[in-house]
mmJSON file of the N, C-alpha and C atoms, coordinates in Angstrom:
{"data_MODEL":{"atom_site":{
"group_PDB":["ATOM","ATOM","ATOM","ATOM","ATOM","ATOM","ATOM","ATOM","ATOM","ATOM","ATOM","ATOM","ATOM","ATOM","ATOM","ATOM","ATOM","ATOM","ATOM","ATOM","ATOM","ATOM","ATOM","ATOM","ATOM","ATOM","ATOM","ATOM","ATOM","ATOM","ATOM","ATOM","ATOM","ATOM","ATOM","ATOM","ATOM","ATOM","ATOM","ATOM","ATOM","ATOM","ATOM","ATOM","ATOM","ATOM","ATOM","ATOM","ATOM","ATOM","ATOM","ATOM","ATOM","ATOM","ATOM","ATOM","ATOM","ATOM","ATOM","ATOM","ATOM","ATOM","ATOM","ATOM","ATOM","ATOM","ATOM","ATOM","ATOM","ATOM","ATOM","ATOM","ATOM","ATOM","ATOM","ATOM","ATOM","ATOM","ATOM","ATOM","ATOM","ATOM","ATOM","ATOM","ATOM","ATOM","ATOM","ATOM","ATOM","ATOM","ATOM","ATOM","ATOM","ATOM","ATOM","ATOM","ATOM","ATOM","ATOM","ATOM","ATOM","ATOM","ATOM","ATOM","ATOM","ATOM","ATOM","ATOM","ATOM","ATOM","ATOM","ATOM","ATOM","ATOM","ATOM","ATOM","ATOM","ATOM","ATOM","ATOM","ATOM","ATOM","ATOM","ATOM","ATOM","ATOM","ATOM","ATOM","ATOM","ATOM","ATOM","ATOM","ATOM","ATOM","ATOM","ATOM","ATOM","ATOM","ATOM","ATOM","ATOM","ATOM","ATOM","ATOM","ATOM","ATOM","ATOM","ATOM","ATOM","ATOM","ATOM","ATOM","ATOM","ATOM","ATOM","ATOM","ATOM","ATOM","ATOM","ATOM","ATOM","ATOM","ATOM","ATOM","ATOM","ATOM","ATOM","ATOM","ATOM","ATOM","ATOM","ATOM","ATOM","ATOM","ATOM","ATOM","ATOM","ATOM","ATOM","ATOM","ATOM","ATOM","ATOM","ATOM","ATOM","ATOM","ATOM","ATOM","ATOM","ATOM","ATOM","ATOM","ATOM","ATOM","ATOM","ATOM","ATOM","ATOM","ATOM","ATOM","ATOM","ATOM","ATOM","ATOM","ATOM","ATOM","ATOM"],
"id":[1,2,3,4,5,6,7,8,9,10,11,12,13,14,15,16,17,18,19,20,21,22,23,24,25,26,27,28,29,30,31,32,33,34,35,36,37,38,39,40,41,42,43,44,45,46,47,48,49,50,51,52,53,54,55,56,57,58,59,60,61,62,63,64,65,66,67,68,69,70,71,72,73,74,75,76,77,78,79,80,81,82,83,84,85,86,87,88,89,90,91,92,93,94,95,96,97,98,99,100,101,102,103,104,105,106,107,108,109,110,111,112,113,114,115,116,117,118,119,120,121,122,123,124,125,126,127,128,129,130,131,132,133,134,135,136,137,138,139,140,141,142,143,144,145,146,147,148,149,150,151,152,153,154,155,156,157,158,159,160,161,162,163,164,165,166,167,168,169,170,171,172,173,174,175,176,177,178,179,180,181,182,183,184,185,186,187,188,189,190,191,192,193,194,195,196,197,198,199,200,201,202,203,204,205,206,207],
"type_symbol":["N","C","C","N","C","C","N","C","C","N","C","C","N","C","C","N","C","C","N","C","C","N","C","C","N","C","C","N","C","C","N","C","C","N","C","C","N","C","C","N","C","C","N","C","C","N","C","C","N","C","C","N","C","C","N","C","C","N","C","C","N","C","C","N","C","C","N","C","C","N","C","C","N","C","C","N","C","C","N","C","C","N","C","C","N","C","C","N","C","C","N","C","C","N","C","C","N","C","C","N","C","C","N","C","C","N","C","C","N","C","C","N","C","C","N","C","C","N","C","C","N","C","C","N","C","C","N","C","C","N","C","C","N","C","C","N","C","C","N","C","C","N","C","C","N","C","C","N","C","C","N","C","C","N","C","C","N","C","C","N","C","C","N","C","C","N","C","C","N","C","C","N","C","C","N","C","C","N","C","C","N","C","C","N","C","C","N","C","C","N","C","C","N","C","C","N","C","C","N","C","C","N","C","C","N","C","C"],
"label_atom_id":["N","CA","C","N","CA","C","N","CA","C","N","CA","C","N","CA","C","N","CA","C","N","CA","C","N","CA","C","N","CA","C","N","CA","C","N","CA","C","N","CA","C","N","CA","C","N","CA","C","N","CA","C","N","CA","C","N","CA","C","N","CA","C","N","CA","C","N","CA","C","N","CA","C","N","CA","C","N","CA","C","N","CA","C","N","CA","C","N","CA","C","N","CA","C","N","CA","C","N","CA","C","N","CA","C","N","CA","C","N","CA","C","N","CA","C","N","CA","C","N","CA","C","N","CA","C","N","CA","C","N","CA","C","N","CA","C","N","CA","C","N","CA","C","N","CA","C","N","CA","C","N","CA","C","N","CA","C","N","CA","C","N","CA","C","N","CA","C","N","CA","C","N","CA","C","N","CA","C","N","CA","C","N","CA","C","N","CA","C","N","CA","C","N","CA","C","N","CA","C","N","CA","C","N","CA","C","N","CA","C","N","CA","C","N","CA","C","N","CA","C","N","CA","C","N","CA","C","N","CA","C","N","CA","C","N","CA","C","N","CA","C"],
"label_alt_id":[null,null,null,null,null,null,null,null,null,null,null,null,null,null,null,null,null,null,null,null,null,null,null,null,null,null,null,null,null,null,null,null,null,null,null,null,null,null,null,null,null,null,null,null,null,null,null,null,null,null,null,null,null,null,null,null,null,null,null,null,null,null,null,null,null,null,null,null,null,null,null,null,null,null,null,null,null,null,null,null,null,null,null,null,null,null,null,null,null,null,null,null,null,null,null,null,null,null,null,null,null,null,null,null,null,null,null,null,null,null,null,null,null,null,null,null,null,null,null,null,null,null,null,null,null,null,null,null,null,null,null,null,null,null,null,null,null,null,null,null,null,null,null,null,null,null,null,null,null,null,null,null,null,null,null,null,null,null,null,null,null,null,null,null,null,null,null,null,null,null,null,null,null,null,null,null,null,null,null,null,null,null,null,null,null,null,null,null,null,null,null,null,null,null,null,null,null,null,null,null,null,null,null,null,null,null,null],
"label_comp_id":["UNK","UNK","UNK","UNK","UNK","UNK","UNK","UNK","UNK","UNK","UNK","UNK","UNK","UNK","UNK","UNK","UNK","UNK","UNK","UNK","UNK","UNK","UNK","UNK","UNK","UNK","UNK","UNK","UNK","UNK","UNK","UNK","UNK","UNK","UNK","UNK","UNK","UNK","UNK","UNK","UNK","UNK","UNK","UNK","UNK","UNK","UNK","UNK","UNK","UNK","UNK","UNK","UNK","UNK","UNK","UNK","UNK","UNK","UNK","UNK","UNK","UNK","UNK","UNK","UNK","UNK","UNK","UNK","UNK","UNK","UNK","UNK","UNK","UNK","UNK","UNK","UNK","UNK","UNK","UNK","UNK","UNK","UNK","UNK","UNK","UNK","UNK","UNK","UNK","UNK","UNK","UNK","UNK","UNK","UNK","UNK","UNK","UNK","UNK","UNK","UNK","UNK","UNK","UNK","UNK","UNK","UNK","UNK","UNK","UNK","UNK","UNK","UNK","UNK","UNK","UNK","UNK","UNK","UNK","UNK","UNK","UNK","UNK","UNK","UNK","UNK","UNK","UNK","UNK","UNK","UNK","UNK","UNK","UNK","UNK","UNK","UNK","UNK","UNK","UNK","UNK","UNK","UNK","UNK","UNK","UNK","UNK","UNK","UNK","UNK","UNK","UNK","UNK","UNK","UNK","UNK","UNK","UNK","UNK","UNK","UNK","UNK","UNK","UNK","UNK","UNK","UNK","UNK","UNK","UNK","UNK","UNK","UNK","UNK","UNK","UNK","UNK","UNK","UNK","UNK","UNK","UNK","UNK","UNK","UNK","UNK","UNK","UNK","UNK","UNK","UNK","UNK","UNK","UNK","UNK","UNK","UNK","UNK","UNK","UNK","UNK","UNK","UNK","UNK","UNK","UNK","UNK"],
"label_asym_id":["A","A","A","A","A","A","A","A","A","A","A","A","A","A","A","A","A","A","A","A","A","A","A","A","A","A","A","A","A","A","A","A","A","A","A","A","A","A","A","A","A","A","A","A","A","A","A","A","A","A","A","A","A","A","A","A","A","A","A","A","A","A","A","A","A","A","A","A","A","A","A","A","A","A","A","A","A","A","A","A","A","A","A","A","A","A","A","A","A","A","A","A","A","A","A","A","A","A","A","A","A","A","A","A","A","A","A","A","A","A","A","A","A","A","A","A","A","A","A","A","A","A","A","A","A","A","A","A","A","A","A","A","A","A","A","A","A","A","A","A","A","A","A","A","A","A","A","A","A","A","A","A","A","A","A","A","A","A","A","A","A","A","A","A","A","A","A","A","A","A","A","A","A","A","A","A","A","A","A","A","A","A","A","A","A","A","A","A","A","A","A","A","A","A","A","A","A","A","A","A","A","A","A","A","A","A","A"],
"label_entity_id":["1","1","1","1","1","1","1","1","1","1","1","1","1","1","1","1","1","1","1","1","1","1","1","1","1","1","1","1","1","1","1","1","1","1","1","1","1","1","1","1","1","1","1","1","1","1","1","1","1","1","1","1","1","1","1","1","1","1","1","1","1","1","1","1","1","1","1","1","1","1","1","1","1","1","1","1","1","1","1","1","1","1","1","1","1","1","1","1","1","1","1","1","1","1","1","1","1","1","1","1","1","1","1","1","1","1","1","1","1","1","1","1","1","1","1","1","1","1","1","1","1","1","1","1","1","1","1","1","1","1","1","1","1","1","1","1","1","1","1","1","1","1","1","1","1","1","1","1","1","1","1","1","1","1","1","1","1","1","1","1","1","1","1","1","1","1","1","1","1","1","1","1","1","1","1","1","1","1","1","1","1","1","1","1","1","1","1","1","1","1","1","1","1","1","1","1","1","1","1","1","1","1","1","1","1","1","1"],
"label_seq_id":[1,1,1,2,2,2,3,3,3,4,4,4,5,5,5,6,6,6,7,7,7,8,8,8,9,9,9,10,10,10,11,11,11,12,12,12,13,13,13,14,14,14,15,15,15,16,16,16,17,17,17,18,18,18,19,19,19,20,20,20,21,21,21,22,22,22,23,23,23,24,24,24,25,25,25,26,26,26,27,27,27,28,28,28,29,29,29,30,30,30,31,31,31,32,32,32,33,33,33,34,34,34,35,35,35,36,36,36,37,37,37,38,38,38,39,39,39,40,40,40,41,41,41,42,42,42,43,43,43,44,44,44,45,45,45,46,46,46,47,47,47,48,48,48,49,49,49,50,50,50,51,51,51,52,52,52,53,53,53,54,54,54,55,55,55,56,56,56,57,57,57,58,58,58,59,59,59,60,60,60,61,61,61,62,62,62,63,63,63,64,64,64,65,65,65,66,66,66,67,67,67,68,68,68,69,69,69],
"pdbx_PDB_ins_code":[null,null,null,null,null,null,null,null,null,null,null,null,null,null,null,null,null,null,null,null,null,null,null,null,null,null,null,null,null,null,null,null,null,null,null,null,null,null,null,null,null,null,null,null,null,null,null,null,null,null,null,null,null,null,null,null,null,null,null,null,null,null,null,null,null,null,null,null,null,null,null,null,null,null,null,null,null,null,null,null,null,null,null,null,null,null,null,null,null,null,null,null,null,null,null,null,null,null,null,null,null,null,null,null,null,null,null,null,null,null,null,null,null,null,null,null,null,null,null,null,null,null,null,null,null,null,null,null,null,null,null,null,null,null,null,null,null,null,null,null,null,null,null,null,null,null,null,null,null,null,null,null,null,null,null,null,null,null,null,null,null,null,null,null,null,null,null,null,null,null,null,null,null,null,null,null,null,null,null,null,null,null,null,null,null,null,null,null,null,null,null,null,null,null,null,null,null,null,null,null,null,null,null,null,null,null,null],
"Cartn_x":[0.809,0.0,0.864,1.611,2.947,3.572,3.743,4.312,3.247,2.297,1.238,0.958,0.757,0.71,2.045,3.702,4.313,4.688,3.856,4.143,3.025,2.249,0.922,1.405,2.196,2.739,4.159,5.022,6.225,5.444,4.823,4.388,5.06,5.307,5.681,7.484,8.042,9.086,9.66,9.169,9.042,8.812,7.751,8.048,8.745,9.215,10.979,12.105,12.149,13.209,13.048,12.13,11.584,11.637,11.335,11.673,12.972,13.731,15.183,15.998,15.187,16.208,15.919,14.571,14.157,13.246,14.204,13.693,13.076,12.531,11.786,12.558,13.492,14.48,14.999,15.391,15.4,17.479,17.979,19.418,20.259,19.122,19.538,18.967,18.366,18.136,18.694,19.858,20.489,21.876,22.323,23.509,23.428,22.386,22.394,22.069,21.727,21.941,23.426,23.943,25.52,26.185,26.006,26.531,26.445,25.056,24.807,25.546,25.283,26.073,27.888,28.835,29.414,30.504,29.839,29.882,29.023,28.84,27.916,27.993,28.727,28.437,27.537,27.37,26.309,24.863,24.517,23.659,22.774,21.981,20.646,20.068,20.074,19.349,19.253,20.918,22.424,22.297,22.09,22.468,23.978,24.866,26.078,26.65,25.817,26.083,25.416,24.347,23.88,24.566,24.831,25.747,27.183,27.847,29.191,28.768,27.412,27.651,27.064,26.072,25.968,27.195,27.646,28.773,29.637,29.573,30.468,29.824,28.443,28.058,26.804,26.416,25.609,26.575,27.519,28.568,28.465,28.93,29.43,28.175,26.919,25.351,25.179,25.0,24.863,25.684,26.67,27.622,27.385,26.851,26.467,25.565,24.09,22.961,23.033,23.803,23.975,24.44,25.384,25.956,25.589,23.992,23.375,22.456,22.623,21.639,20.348],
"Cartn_y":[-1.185,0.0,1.266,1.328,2.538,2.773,2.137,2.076,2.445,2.292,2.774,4.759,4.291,5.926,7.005,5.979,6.74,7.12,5.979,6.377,7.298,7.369,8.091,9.89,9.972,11.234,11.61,11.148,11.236,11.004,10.75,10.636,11.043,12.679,13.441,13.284,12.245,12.519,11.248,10.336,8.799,8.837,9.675,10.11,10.416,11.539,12.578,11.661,10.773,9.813,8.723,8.166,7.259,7.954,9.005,9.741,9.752,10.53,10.064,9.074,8.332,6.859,6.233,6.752,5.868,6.574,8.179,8.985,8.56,9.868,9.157,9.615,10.324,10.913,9.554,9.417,7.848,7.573,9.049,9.349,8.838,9.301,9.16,8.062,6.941,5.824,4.897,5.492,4.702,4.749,6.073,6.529,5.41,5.472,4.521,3.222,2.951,1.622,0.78,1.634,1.874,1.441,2.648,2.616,1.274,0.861,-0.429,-1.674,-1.619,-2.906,-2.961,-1.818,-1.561,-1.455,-1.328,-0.916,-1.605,-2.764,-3.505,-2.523,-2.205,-0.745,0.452,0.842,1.69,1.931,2.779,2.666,3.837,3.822,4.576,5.44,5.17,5.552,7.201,7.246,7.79,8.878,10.143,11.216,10.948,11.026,11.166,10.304,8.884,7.964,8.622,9.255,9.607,10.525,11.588,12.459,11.702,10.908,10.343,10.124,9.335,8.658,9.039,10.257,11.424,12.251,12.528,12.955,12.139,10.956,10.2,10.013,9.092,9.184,9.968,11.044,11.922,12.794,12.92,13.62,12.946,11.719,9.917,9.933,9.771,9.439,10.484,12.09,12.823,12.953,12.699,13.064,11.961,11.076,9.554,9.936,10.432,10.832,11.872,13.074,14.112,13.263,12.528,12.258,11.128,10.414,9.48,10.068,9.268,9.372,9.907],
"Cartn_z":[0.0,0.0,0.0,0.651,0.984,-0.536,-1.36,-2.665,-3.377,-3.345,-4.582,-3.669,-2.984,-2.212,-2.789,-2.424,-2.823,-4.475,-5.336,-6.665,-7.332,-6.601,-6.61,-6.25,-4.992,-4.876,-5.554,-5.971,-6.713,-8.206,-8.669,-10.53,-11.151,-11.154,-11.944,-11.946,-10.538,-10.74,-11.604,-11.143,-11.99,-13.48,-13.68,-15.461,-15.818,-15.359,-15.221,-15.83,-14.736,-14.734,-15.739,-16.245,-16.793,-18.442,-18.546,-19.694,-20.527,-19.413,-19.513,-19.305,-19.22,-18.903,-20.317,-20.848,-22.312,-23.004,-23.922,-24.557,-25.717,-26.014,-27.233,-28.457,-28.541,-29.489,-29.782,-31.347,-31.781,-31.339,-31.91,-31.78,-30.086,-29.434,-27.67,-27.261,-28.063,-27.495,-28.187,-29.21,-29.808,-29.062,-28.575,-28.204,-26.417,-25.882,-24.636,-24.589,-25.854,-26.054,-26.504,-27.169,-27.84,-26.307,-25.165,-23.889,-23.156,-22.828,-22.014,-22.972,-24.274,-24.544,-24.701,-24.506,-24.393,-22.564,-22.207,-20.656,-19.959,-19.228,-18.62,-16.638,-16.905,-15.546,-15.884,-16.862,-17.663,-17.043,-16.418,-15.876,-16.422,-17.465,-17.802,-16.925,-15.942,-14.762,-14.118,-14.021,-12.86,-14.998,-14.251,-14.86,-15.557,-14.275,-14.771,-16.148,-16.039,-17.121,-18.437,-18.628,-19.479,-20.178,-19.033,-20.147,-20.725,-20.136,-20.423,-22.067,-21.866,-23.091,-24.094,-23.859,-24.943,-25.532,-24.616,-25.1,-25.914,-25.62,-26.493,-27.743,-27.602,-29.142,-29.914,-29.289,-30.318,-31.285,-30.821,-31.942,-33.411,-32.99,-33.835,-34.764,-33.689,-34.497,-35.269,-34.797,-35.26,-36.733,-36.692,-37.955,-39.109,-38.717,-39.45,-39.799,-39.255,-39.692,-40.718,-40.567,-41.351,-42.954,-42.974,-43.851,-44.939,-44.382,-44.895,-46.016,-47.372,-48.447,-48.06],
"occupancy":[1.0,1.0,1.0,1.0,1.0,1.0,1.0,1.0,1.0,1.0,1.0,1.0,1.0,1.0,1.0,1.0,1.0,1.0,1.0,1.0,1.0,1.0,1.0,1.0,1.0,1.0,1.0,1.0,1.0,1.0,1.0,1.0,1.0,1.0,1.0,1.0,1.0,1.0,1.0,1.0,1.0,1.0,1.0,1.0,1.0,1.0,1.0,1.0,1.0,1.0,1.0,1.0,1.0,1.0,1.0,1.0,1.0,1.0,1.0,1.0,1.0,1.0,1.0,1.0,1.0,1.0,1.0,1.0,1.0,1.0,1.0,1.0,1.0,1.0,1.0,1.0,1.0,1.0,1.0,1.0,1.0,1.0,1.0,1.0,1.0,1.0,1.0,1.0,1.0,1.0,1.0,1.0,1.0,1.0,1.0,1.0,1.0,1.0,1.0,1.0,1.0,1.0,1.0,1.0,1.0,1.0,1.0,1.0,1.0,1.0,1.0,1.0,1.0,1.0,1.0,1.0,1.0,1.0,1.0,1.0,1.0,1.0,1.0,1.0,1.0,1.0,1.0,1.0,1.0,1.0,1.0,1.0,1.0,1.0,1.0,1.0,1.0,1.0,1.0,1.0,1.0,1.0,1.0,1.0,1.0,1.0,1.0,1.0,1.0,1.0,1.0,1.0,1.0,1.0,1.0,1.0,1.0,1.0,1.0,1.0,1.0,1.0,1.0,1.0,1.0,1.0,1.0,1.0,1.0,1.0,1.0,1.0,1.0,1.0,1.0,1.0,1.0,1.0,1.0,1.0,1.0,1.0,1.0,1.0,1.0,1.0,1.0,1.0,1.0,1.0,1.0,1.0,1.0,1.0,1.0,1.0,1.0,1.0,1.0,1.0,1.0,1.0,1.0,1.0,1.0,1.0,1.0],
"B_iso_or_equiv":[0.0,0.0,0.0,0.0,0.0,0.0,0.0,0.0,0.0,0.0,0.0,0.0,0.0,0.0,0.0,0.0,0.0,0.0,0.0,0.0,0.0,0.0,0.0,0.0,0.0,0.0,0.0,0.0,0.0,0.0,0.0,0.0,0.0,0.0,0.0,0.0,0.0,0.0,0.0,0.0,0.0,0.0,0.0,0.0,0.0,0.0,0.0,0.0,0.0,0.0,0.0,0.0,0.0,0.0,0.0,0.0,0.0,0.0,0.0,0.0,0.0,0.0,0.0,0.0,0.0,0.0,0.0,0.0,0.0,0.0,0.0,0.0,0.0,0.0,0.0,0.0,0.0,0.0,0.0,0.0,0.0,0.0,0.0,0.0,0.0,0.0,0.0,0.0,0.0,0.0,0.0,0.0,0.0,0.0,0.0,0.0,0.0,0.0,0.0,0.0,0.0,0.0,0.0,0.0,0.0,0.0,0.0,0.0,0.0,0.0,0.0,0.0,0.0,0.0,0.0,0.0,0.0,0.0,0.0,0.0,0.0,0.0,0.0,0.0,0.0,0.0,0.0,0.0,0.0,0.0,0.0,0.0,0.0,0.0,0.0,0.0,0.0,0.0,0.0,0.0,0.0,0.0,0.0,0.0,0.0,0.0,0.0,0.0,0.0,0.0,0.0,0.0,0.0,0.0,0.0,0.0,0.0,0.0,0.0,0.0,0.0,0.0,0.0,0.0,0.0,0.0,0.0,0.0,0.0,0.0,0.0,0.0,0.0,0.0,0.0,0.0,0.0,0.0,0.0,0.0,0.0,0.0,0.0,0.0,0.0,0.0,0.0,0.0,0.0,0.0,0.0,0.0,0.0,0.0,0.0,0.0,0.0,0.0,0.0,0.0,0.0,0.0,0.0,0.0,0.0,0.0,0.0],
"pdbx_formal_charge":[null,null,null,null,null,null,null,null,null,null,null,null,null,null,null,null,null,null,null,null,null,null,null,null,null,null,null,null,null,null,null,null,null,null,null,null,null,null,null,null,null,null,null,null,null,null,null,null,null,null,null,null,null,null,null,null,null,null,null,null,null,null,null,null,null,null,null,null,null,null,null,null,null,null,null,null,null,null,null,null,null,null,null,null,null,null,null,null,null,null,null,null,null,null,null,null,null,null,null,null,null,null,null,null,null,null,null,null,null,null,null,null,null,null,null,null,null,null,null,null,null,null,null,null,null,null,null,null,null,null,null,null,null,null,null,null,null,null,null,null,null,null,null,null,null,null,null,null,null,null,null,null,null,null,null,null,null,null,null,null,null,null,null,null,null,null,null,null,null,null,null,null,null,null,null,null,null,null,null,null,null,null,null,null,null,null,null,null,null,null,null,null,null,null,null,null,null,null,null,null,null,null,null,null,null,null,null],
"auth_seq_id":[1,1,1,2,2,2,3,3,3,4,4,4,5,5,5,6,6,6,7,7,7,8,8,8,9,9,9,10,10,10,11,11,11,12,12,12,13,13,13,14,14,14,15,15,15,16,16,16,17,17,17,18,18,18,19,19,19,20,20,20,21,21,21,22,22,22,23,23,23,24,24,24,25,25,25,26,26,26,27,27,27,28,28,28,29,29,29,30,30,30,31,31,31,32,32,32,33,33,33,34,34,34,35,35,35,36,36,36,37,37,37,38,38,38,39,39,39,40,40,40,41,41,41,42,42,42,43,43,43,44,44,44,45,45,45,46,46,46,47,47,47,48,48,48,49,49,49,50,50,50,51,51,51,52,52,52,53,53,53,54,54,54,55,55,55,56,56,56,57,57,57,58,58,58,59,59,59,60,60,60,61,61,61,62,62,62,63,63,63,64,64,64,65,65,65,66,66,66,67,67,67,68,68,68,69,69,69],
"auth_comp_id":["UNK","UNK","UNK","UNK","UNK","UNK","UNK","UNK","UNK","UNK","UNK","UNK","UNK","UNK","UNK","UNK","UNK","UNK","UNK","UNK","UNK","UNK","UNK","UNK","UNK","UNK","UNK","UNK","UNK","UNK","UNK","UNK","UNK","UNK","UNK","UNK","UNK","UNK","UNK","UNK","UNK","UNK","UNK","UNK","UNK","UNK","UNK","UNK","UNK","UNK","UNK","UNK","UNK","UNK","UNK","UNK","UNK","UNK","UNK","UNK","UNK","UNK","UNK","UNK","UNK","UNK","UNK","UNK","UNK","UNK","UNK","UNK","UNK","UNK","UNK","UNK","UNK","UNK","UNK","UNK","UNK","UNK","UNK","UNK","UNK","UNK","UNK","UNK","UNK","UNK","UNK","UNK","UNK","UNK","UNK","UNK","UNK","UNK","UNK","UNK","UNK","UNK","UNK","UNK","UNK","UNK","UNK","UNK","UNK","UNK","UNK","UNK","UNK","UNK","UNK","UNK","UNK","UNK","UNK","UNK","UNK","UNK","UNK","UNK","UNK","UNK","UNK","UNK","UNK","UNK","UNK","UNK","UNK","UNK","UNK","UNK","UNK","UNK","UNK","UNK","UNK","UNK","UNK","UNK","UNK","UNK","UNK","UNK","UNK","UNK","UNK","UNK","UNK","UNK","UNK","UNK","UNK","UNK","UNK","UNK","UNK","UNK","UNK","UNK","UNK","UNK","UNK","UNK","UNK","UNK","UNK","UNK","UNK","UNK","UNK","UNK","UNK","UNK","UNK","UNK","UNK","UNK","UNK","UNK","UNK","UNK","UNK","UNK","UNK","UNK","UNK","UNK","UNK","UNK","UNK","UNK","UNK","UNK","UNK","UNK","UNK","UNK","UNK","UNK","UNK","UNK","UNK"],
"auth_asym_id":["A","A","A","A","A","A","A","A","A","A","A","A","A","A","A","A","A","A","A","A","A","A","A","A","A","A","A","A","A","A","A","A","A","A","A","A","A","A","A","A","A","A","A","A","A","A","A","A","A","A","A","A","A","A","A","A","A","A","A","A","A","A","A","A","A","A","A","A","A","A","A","A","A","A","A","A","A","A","A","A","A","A","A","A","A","A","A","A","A","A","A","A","A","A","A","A","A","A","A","A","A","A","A","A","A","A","A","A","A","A","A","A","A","A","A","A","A","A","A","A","A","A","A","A","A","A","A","A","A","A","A","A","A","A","A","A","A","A","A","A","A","A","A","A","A","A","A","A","A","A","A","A","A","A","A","A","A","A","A","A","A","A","A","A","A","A","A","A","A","A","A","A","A","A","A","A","A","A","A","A","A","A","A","A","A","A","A","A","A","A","A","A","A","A","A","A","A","A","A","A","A","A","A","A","A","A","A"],
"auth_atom_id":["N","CA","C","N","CA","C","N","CA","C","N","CA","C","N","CA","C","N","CA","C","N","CA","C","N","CA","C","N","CA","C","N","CA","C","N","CA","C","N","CA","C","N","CA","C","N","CA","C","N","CA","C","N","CA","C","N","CA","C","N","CA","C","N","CA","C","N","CA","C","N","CA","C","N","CA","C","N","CA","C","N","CA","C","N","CA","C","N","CA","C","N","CA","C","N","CA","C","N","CA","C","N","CA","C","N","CA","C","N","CA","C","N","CA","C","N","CA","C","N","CA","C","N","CA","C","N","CA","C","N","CA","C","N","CA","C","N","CA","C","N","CA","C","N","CA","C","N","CA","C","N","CA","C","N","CA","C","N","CA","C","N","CA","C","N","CA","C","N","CA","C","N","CA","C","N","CA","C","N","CA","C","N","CA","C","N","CA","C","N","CA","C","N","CA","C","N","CA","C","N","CA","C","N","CA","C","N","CA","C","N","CA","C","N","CA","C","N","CA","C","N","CA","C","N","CA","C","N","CA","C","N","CA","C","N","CA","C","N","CA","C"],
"pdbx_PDB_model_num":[1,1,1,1,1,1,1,1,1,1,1,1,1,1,1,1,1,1,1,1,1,1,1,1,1,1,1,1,1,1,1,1,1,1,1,1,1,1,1,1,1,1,1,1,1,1,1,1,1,1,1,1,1,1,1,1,1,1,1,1,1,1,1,1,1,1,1,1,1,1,1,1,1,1,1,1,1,1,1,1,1,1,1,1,1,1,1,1,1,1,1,1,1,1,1,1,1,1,1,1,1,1,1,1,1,1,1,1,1,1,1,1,1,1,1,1,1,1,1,1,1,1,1,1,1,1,1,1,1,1,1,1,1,1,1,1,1,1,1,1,1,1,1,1,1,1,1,1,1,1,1,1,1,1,1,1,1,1,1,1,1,1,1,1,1,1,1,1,1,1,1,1,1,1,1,1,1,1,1,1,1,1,1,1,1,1,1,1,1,1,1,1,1,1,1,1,1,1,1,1,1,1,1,1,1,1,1]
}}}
C-alpha cells in the first residue's frame, strides 16, 4: 500500500526519470543503447552515465545521420 501511495505522490518525478532513462528521441536511445552494450556498468538511470555517453556518441550518431543518403 505505501508504494502505490508513494508512486501516486512522486508521478511526476518517476516520469521525469523514466523519460530520460528511455527517450523518445530515436538518436539518444540509440547513443544509450551503444553505452549499455558496451559498458555492462552503464547505468541509464544515474544522470552522470547519461551524459558520459551522450557525449560520447551523439557527436558519432549525429555526424552519421547528417551524412546518410
Amino acid at each position: 500500500m505505501a508504494a502505490v501511495a508513494f508512486a501516486a505522490i512522486e508521478h511526476d518525478a518517476i516520469v521525469d526519470v523514466w523519460t530520460t532513462a528511455y527517450p523518445g528521441d530515436r538518436t539518444m536511445r540509440t547513443a544509450l543503447q551503444l553505452c549499455s552494450t558496451e559498458d555492462r556498468e552503464f547505468n541509464r538511470l544515474r544522470a552522470s552515465d547519461r551524459k558520459w555517453c551522450y557525449e560520447k556518441w551523439l557527436p558519432v550518431l549525429s555526424s552519421t545521420a547528417d551524412n546518410s543518403p
